[in-house]
C-alpha positions in Angstrom: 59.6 85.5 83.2 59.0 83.9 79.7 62.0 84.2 77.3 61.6 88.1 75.3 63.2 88.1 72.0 63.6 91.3 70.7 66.4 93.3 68.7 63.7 96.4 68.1 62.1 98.0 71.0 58.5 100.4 69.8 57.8 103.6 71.5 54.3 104.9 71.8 55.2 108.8 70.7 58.0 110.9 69.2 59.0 112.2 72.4 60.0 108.8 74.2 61.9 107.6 71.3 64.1 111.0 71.2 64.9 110.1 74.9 65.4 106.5 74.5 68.9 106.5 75.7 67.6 107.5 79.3 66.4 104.0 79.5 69.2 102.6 79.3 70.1 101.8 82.5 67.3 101.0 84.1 64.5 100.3 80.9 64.4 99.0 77.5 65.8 101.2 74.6 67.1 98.5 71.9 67.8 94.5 72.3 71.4 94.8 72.5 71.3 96.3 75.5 68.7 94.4 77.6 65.2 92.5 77.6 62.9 91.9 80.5 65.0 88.1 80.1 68.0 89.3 80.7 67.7 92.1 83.5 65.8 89.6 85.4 69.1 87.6 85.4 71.0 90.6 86.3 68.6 91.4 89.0 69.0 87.8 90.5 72.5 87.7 90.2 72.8 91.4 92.1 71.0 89.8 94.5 72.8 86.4 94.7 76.1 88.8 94.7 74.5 90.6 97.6 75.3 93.3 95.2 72.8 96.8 93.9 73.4 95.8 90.4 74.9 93.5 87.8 75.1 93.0 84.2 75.5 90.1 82.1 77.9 89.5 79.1 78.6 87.2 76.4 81.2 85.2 78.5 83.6 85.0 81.7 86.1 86.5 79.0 84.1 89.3 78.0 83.4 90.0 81.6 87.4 90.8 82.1 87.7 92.3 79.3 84.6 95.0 80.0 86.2 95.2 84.0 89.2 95.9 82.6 88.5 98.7 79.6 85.9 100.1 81.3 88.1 101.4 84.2 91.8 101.8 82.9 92.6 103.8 80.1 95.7 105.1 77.5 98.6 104.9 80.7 97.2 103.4 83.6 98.1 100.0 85.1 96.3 97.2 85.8 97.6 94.2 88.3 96.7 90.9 87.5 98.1 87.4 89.8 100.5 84.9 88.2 97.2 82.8 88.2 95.2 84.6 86.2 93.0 83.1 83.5 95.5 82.4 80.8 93.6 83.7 77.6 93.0 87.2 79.9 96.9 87.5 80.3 97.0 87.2 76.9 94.5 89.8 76.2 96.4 92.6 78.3 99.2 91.7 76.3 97.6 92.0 72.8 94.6 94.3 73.6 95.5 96.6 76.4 99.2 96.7 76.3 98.6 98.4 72.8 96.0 100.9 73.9 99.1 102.1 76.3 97.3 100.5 79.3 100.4 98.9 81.0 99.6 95.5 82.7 101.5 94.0 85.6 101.3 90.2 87.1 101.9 89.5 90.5 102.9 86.5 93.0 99.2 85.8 94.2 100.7 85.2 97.5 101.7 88.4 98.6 98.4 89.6 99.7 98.6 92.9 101.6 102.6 92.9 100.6 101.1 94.0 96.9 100.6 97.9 98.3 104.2 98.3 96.9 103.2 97.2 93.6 100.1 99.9 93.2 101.5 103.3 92.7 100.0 106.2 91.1 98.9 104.8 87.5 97.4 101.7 89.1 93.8 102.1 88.7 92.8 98.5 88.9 94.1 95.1 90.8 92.7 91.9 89.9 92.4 88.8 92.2 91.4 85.2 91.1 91.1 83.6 94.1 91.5 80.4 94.1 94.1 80.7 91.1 93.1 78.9 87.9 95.1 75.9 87.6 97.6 75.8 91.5 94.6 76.7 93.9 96.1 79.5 95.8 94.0 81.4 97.8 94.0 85.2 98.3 93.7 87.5 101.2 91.3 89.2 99.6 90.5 91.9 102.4 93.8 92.5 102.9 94.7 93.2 99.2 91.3 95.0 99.1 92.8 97.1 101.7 95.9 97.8 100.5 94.1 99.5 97.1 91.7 100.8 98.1 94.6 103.1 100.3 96.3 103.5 97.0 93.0 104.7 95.3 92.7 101.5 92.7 89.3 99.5 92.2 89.7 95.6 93.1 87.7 93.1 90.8 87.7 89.2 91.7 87.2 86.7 89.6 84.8 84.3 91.9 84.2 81.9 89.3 85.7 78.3 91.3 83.4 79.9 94.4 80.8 81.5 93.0 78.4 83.7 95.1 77.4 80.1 97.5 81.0 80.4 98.5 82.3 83.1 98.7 81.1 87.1 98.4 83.7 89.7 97.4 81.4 92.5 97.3 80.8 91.9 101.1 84.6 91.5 102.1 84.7 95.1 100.4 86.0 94.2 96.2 84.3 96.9 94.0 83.6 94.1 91.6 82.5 90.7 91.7 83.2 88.5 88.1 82.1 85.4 87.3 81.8 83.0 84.5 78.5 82.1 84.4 79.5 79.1 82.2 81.1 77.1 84.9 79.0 76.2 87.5 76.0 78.8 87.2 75.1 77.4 83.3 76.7 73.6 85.3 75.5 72.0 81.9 78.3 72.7 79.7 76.1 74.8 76.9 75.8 78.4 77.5 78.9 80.9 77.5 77.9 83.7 79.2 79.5 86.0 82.4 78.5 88.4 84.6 80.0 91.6 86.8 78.3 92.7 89.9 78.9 95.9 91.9 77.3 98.2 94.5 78.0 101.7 93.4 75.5 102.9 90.5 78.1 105.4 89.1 80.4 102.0 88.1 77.4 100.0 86.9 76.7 102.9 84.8 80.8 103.2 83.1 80.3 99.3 83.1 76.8 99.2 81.1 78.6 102.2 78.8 81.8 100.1 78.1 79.4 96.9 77.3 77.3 99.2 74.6 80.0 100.5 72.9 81.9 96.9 72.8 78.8 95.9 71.4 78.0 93.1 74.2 74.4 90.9 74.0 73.4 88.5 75.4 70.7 85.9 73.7 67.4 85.3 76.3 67.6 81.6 75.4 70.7 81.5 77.3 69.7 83.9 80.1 66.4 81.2 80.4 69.3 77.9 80.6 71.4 80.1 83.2 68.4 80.6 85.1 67.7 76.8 85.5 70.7 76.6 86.1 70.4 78.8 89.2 67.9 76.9 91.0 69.4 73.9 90.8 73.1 75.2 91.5 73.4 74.7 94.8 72.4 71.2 95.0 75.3 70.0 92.0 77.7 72.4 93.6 77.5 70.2 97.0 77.5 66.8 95.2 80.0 67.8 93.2 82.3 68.6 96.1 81.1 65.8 98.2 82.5 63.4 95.4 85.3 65.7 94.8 86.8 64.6 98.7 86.2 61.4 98.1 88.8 61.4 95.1 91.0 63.3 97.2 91.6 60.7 100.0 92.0 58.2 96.7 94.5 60.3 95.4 96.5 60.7 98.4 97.3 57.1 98.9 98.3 56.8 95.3 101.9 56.6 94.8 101.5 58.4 91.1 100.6 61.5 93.1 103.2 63.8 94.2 100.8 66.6 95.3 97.1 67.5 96.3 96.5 71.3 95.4 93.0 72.2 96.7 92.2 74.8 99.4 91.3 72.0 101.9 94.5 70.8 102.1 95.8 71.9 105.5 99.5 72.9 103.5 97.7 74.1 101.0 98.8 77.7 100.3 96.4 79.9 101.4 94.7 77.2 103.2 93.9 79.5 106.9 92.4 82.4 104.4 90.0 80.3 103.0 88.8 78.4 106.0 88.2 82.4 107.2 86.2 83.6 104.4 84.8 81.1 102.3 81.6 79.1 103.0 82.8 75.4 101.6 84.7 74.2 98.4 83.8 73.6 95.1 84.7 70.1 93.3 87.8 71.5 91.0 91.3 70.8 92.3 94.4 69.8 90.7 97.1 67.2 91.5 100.4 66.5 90.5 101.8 63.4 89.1 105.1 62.3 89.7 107.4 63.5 87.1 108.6 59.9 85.5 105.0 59.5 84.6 105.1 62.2 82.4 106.1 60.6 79.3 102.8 58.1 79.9 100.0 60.9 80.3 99.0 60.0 76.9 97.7 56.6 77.3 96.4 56.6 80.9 94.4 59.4 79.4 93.1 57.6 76.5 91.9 54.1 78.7 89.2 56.1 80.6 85.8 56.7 79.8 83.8 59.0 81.8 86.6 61.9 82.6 86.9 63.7 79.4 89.9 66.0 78.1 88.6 69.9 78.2 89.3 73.0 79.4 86.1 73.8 81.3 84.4 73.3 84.7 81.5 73.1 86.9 79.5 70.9 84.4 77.7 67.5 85.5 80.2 65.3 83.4 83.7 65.1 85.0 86.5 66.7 82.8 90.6 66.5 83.3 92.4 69.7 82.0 96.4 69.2 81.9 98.8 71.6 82.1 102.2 73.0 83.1 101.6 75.7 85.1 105.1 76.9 85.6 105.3 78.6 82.5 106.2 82.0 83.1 105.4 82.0 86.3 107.7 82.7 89.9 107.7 81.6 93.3 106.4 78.4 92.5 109.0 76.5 94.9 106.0 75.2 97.1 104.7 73.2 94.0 106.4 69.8 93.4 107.7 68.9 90.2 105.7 66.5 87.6 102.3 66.9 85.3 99.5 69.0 86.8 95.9 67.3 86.2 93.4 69.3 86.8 89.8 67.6 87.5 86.2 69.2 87.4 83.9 66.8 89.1 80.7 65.8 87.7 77.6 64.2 89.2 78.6 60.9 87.8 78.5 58.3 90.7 82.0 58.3 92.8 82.6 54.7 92.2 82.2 55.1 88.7 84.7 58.4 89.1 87.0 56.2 91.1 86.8 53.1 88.8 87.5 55.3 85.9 90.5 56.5 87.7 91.9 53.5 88.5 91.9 51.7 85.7 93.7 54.4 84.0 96.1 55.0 87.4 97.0 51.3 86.4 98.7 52.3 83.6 101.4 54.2 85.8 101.5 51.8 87.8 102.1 49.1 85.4 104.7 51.5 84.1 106.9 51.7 87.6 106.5 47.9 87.5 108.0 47.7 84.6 110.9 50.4 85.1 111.7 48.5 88.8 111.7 45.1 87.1 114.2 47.0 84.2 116.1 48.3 86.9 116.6 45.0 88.8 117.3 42.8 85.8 120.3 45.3 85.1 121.4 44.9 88.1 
């Protein structure tokens, strides 16, 4: 499919272009709303999804966001995990809480134990399974179960497995999200995201809420997610391949206090996703003990080919640090101390590792120094 520019969209007579709007859905009425570029995407994603339809959006962002407004209105609720993507909690609290749309976060361990969360206003429960930033994983049948008795839609944001790893729209989710950014784009420039379904009547309130919030998306980028596509499967495995090799690394590092990554046998959530999910993806997080906290600064500022930034699924590794704790509860399984969180490239691993270690021997240099303090006072 070459790449279709087009904001204006010609009809051949007077009585097509009255009844533009019926093509809509399924043709070509006006760029804004689709070019042969981008419903090619869509139809490829659908597919990938092992969904009927899907549309693309402007960004992972803009693919809550459209979720989100298109099915909850003025006095409905919406549940959304403790793990959520932190700029969408922010969004229900300065975009949907005043529209009256009441938003409620959850423990994303509680799985099936949510029913007594969903009552009457709930219209839709988000999952983000794994979480963003701790890596818990989600029953996601179970919860799927639980509101779907309850009459509420369930969206998952799939982004960390993608549609390789894991399917929601086959374990029963009414909609699959992703931020085709991350490992779809895997080249770090495009934004886009996308939202997959199975039932034509919510494609349809999804394409309506996407008009009317004005969402496009350029064909250049459709083309680069495209490539990106075909060779996604291949970077994803590297990626993760690599990503267990700096996992055993970590693990014998004294600076580490925790591994948080599905594959870790005491990982929470750990049995769910050896059930459901096909493999894992090369983004985990791991948490340093908390003496080296004061000395992120310059361990982070000796290394060369991890990079500070808030993305993932790209082919140059990137470190994203945070403190997940904030406002957050029953976090009593996650050890205290700095939470790195690493997106894995297709840099070589020994170049990863020896990146790694000649920042790690910073800290370590550090606790040398504190022992020897220690002992001279003494």
């Amino acid at each position: 499919m070459p790449v279709e520019r087009a904001s204006t969209v010609v009809f051949d007579d007077l009585d097509s272009f009255e009844r533009r709007v019926d093509r809509l859905y399924d043709g070509f009425s006006y760029g804004l709303y689709g070019t042969p570029t981008s419903r090619q995407l869509e139809d490829h994603i659908a597919a990938l999804e092992g969904g009927s339809r899907a549309l693309v959006v402007p960004s992972g962002m803009a693919a809550i966001t459209l979720t989100t407004m298109a099915v909850c209105h003025g006095g409905d609720r919406v549940l959304i995990p403790e793990t959520f993507y932190g700029p969408a909690r922010e969004m229900a609290a300065r975009l949907l809480a005043p529209l009256g749309i009441d938003t409620v976060t959850y423990d994303p361990k509680l799985d099936g134990r949510l029913s007594a969360l969903i009552d009457g206003r709930t219209q839709l429960v988000w999952v983000e399974s794994p979480g963003s930033a701790t890596f818990e994983v989600q029953d996601v049948p179970a919860i799927t179960a639980a509101a779907h008795e309850a009459g509420a839609l369930v969206a998952v944001d799939n982004t960390w497995a993608s549609h390789l790893l894991f399917k929601p729209l086959k374990h029963g989710v009414d909609i699959s999200m992703q931020a085709l950014s991350k490992h779809a784009g895997g080249h770090g420039d495009l934004l886009m995201g996308s939202v997959a379904v199975n039932d034509d009547t919510l494609f349809r309130r999804l394409k309506d809420t996407a008009r009317f919030l004005g969402y496009g998306v350029s064909p250049e980028d459709c083309a680069l997610c495209e490539r990106g596509l075909m060779t996604m499967p291949v970077r994803m495995r590297q990626a993760d391949s690599t990503a267990q090799n700096i996992i055993s690394w970590l693990s014998e590092r004294p600076e580490v206090a925790q591994i948080l990554h599905p594959s870790e046998p005491d990982h929470p959530g750990h049995s769910t996703w050896k059930r459901d999910f096909a493999g894992s993806a090369g983004v985990f997080s791991f948490v340093l003990q908390p003496e080296l906290a004061p000395h992120q600064s310059e361990a982070l500022r000796r290394m060369r080919l991890f990079r500070l930034g808030a993305s993932w699924g790209g082919v140059h590794s990137l470190i994203s640090v945070s403190d997940p704790r904030k406002g957050r509860s029953g976090l009593d399984w996650l050890k205290p101390g700095p939470v790195w969180r690493l997106s894995i490239g297709l840099e070589a691993v020994g170049d990863l590792l020896a990146d790694l270690s000649q920042a790690f021997e910073h800290f370590a240099e550090t606790r040398r120094t504190t022992v020897g303090d220690a002992k001279a006072a003494e």
